[in-house]
C-alpha positions in Angstrom: -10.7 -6.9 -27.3 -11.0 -6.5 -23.6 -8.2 -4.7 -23.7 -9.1 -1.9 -25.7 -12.5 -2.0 -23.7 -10.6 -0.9 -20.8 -8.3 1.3 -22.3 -10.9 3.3 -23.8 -12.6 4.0 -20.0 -9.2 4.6 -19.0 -8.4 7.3 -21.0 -12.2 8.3 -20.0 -11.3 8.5 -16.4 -8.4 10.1 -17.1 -10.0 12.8 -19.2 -13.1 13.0 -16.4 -11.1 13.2 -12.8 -13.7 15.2 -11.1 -16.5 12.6 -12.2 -17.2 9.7 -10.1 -16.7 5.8 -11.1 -20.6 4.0 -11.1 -19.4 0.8 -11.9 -21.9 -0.9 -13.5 -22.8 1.7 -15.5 -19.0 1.8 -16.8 -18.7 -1.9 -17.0 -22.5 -2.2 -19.1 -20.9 0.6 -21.3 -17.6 -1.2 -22.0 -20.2 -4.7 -22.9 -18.6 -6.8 -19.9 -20.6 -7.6 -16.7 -19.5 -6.2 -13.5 -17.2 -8.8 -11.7 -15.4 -9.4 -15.3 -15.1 -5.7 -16.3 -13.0 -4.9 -12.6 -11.0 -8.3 -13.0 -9.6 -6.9 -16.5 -9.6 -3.7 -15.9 -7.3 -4.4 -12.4 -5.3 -6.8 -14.9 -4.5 -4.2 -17.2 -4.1 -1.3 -15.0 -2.7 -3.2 -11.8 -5.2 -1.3 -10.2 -9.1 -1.3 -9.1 -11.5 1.4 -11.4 -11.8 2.9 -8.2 -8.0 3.1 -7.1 -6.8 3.9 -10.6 -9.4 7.0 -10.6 -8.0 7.5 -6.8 -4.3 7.7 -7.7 -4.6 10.1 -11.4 -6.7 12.7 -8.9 -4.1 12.6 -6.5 -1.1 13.0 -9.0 -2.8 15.7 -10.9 -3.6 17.5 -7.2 -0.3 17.3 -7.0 1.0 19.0 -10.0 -1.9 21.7 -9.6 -0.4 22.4 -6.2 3.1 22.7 -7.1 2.6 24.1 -10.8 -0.4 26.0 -10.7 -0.2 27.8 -7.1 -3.9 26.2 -6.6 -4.6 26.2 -2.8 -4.5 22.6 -1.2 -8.7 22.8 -0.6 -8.8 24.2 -4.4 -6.7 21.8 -5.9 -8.7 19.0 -4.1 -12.0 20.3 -5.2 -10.8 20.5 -8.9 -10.0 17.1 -9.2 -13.3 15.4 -7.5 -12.6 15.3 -3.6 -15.8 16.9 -1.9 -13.8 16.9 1.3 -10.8 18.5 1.9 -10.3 16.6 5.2 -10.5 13.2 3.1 -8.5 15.0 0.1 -5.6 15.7 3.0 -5.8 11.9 4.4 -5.3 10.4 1.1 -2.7 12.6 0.2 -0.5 12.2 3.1 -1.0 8.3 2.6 -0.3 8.5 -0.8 2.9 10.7 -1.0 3.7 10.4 2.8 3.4 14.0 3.9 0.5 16.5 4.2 -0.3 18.3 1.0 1.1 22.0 1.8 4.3 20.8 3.1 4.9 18.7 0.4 4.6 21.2 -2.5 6.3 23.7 -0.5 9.0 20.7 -0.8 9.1 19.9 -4.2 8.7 23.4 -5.1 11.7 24.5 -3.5 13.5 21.2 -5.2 12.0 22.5 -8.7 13.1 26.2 -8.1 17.0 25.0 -7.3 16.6 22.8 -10.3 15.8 25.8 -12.4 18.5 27.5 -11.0 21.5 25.4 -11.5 
């Protein structure tokens, strides 16, 4: 049951990137208090509301960069960040380089897949 509580806001989030988490309006929604709604939701995902939320923005950044030909403070915008000084942080902690170099990167990696 709890379960399914958590993977509906999951898909939620998912569908909702640029909309922030307010926790206990999400957990009252999902019928679990607070501290039990992040313990199963963290038990399920392997990750906090917040840090799940965190991590699909950054990945779908990511494809808008290399994809869609979105600029870096466009893409960031997009997907929620209201700072594209934060956005940049995050990013180059997350996928260890700085956002333009590293869909420059896989770019060129996609293009010579293409070609082959």
């Amino acid at each position: 049951m709890f379960r399914q509580r958590v993977n509906k806001l999951r898909m939620r989030i998912e569908g909702s990137l640029a909309q922030s988490i307010e926790s206990k309006r999400v957990a009252a929604e999902s019928g679990l208090g607070v501290t039990t709604f992040h313990r199963q939701f963290k038990q399920i995902t392997g990750l906090s509301p917040i840090q799940f939320q965190k991590q699909l923005r950054l990945l779908e950044a990511r494809r808008r960069l290399i994809y869609s030909g979105h600029s870096v403070a466009e893409a960031a915008y997009e997907v929620g960040y209201e700072s594209a000084t934060q956005f940049n942080r995050e990013y180059s902690r997350y996928f260890g380089a700085p956002p333009a170099q590293d869909a420059s990167r896989l770019r060129q990696m996609e293009e010579k897949r293409q070609a082959v």
